[in-house]
C-alpha positions as CSV (number, residue, x, y, z in Angstrom):
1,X,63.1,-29.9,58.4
2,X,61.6,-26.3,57.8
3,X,60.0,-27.2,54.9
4,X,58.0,-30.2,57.1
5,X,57.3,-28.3,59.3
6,X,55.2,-25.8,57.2
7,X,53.1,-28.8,55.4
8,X,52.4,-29.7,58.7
9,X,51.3,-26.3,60.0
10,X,49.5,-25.8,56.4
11,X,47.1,-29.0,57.9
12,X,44.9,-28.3,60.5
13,X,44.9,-30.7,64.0
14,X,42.6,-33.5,62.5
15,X,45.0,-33.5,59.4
16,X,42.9,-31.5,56.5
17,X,43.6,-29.0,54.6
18,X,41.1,-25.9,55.2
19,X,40.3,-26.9,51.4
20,X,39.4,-30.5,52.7
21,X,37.4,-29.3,55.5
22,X,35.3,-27.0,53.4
23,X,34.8,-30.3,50.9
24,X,33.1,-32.6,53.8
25,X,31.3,-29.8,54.9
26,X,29.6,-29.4,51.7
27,X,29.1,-33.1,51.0
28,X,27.8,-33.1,54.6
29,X,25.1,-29.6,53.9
30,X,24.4,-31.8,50.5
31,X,23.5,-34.8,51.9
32,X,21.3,-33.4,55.0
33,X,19.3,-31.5,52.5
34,X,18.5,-34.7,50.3
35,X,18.4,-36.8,53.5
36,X,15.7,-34.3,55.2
37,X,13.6,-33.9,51.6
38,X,13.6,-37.7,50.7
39,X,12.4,-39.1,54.3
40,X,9.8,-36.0,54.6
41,X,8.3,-36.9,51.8
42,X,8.3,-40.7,52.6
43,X,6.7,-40.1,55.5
44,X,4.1,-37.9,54.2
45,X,3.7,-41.0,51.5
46,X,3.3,-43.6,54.7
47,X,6.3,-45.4,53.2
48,X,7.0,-47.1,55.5
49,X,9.9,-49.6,54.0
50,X,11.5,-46.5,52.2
51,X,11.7,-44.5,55.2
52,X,13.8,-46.9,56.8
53,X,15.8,-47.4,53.9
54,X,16.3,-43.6,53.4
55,X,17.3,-43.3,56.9
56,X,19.8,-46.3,57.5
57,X,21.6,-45.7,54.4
58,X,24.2,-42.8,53.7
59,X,24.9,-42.4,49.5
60,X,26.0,-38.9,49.3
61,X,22.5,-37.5,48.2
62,X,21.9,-40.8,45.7
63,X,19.2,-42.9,46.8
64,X,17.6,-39.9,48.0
65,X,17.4,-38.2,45.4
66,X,16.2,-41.4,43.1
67,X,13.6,-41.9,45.5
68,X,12.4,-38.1,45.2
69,X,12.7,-38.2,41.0
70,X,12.1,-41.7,40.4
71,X,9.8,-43.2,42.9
72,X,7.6,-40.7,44.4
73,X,7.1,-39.2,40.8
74,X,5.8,-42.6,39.4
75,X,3.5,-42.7,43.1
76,X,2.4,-39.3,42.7
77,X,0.9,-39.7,39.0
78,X,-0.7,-43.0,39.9
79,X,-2.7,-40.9,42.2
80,X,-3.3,-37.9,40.0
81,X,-4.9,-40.6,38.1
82,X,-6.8,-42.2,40.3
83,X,-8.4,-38.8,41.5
84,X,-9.2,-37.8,37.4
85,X,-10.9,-41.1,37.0
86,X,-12.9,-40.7,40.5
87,X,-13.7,-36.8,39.2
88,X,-15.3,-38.1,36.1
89,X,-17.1,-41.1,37.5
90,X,-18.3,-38.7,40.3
91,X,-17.4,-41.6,42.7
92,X,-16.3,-40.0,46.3
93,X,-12.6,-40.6,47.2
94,X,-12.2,-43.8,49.6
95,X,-10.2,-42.5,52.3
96,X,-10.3,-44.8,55.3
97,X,-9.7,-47.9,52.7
98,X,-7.6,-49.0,49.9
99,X,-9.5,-52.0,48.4
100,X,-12.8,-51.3,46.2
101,X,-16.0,-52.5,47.5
């Protein structure tokens, strides 16, 4: 009966281990950080549909993080570019408008 007892005195109230607790808080720090980098920049992008995505969904850092190295990367050199090819034409940048005239 001792020995019960002290396994269940070694657990805290909510039944973790200190070890445990320390585990979800990290996966919970690791997963804010990704959460609050991905939809910042999804916003900044005007993403709409990946924003909401983003947000709804919780994968431990994984969806955010393909979205920051995987998407956003291919979005970001389409538009580096776009801006070479508008600095050697010496066209101005269209900024209210997507579609060419």
């Amino acid at each position: 009966m001792n020995a019960k007892k002290q396994r269940i005195g070694a657990m805290s109230r909510h039944g973790l281990r200190p070890g445990g607790k320390a585990l979800i808080g990290a996966a919970v720090v690791w997963s804010l950080a990704w959460k609050g980098a991905s939809l910042w920049r999804a916003a900044r992008n005007d993403s709409k549909p990946w924003f909401v995505t983003l947000l709804l969904s919780n994968t431990l850092g994984a969806l955010d993080a393909i979205y920051l190295f995987a998407v956003d990367r291919h979005g970001r050199s389409e538009r580096r570019v776009e801006r070479a090819i508008l600095a050697a034409t010496g066209e101005p940048e269209q900024l209210w408008h997507s579609d060419e005239t």
